[in-house]
GUVEX-282155 format. One record per residue: residue number from 1; residue in three letters; x, y, z of N, C-alpha, C, O, CB in turn. Coordinates in steps of 0.02 Angstrom, whole numbers. Atoms other than C-alpha are relative to their C-alpha. Last residue first. Glycine has a CB too. Layout:
N
  nr rest     nx     ny     nz    cax    cay    caz     cx     cy     cz     ox     oy     oz    cbx    cby    cbz
 NUM  ALA      X      Y      Z      X      Y      Z      X      Y      Z      X      Y      Z      X      Y      Z
...
% end
This chain:
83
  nr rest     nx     ny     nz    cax    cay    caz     cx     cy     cz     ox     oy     oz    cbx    cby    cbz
  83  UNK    -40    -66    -11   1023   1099   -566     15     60    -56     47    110    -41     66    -22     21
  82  UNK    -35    -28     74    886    962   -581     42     40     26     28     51     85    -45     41    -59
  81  UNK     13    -64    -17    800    851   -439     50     13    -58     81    -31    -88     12     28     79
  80  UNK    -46    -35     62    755    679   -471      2     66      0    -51     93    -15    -23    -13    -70
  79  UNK     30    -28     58    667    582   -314     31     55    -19     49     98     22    -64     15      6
  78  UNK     11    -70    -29    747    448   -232    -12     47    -49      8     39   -107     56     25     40
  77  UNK    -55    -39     10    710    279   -303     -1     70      8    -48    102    -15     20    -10    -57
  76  UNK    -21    -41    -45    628    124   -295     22     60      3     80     42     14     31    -21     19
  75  UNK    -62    -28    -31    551     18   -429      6     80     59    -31    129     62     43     13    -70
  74  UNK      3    -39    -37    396   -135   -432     84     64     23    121     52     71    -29    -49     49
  73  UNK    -71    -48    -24    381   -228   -557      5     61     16      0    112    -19     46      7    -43
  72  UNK    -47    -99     10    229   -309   -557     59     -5      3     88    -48     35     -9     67     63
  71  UNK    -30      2     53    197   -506   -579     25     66     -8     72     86    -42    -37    -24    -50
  70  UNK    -45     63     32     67   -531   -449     36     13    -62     -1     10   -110    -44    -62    -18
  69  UNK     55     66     31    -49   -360   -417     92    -42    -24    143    -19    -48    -83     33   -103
  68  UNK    -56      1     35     33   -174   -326    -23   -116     -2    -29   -158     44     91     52     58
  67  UNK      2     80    -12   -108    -82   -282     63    -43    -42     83    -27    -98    -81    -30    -30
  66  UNK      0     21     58    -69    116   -279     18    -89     15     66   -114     44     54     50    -47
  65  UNK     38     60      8    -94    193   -123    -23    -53    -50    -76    -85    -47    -39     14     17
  64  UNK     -7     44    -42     71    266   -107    -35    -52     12    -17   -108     31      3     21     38
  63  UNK    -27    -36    -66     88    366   -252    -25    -70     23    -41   -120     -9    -34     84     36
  62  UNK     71     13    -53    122    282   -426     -7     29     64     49     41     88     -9    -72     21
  61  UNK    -24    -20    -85    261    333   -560    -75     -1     39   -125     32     25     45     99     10
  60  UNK     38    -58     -8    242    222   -718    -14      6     93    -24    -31    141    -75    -10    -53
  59  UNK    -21    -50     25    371     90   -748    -36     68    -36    -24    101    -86     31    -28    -33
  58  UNK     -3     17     61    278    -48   -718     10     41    -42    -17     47    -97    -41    -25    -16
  57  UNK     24     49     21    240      8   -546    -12      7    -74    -54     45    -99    -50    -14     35
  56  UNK     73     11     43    315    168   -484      2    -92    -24     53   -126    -23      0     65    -89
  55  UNK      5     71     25    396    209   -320    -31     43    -79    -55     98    -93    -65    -67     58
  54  UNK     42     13     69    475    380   -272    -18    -51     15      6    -72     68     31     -2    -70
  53  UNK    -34     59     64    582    386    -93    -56     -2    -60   -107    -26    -34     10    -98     36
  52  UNK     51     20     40    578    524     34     22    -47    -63     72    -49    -98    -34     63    -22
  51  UNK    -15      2     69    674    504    190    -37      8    -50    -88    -24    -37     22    -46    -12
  50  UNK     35    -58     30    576    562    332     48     25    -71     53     76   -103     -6     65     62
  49  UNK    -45    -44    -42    600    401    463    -41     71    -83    -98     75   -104    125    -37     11
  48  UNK     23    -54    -60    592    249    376      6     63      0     47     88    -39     28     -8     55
  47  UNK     69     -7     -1    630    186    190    -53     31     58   -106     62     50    -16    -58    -11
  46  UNK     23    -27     39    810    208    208    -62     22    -15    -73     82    -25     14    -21    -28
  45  UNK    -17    -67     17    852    200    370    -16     33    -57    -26     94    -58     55      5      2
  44  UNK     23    -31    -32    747     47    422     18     99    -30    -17    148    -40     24    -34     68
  43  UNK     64     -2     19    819    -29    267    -52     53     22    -85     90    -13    -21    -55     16
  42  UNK     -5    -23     48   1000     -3    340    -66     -3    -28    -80     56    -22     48    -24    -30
  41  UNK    -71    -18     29    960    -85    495    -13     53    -69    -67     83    -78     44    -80    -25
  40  UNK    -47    -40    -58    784   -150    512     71     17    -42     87      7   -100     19    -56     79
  39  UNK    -96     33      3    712   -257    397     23     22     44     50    -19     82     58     20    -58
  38  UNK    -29     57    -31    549   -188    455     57    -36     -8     90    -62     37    -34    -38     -5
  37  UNK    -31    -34    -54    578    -43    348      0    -49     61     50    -53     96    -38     68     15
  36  UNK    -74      1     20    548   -180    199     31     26     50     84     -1     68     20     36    -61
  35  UNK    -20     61      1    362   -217    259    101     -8    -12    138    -53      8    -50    -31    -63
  34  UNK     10     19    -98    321    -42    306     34    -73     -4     77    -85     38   -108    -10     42
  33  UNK    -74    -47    -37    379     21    113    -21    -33     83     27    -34    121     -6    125     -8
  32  UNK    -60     21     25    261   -126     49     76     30     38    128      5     61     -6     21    -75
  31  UNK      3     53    -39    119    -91    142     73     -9    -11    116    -10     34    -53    -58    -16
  30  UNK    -11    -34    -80    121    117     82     31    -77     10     93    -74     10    -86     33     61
  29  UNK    -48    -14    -19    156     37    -94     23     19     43     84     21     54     10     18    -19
  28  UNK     -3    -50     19      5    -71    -92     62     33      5     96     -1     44    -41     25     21
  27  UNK    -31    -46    -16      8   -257    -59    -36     54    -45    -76     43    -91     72    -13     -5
  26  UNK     -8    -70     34   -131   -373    -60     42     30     28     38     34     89    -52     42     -4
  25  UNK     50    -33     -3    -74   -546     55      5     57    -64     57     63    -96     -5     26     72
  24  UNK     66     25    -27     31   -679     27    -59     39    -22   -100     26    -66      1      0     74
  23  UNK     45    -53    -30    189   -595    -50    -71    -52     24    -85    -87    -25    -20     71    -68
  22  UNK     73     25     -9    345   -663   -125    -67     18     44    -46     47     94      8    -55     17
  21  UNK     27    -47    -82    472   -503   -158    -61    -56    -23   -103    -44    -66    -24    122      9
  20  UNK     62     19     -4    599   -548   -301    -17    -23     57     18    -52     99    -13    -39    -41
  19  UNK     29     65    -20    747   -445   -296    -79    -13    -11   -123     30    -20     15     -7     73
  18  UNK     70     36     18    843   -289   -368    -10    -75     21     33   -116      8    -10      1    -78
  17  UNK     36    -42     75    994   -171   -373    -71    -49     13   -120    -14      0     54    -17   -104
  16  UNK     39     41     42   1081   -231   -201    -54     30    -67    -97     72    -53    -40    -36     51
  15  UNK    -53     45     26   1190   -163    -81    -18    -36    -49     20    -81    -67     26    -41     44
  14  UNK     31     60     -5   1053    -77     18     56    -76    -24     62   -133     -2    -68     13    -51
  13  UNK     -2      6    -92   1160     91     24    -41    -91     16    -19   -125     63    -74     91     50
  12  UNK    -83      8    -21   1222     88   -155    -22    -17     84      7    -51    126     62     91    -16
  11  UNK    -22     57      3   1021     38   -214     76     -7     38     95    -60     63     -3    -15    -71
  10  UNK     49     70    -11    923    149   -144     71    -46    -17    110    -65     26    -87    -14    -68
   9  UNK    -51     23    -64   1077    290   -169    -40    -65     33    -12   -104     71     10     71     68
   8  UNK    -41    -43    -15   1021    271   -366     37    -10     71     83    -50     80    -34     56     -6
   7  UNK    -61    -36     47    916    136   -395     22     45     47      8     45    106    -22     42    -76
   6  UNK    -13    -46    -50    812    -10   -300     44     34    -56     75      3   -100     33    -27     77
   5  UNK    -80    -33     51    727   -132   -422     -4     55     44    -57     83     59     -1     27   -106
   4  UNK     -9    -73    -52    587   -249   -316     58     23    -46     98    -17    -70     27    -10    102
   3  UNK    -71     -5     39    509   -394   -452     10     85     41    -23    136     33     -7     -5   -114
   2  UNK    -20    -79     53    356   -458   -391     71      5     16    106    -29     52    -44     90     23
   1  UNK    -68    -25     -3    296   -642   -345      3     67    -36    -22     82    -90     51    -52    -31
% end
């Protein structure tokens, strides 16, 4: 089991701040984002298509092929621009 935390518009558009994601097989974060855009709908939109979204695992920022092991916490979130 891992621990999904969606923030900023991740989370207002999903409707949801965070769940636990049971898993069979090895994930990575590429697998992971394919597995959620399958949701379809709203999911599809977020994580599809040419949105860009951060991850990191255990609260260090990971790119895509970063293995993601039983018990992670795994968060979401569009990436931080300054003004």
């Amino acid at each position: 089991m891992i621990k999904l935390l969606y923030f900023a518009r991740l989370r207002e558009a999903l409707g949801i701040s965070e769940e636990d994601y049971a898993h069979d097989t090895a994930l990575t974060v590429a697998s992971l984002v394919q597995v959620l855009t399958a949701r379809g709908g709203v999911w599809h939109e977020e994580f599809g298509g040419k949105k860009t979204i951060r991850a990191a695992i255990n609260q260090v920022l990971v790119k895509s092929d970063a293995v993601i092991a039983d018990g992670d916490e795994v968060a979401f979130f569009p990436p931080v621009t300054g003004g």
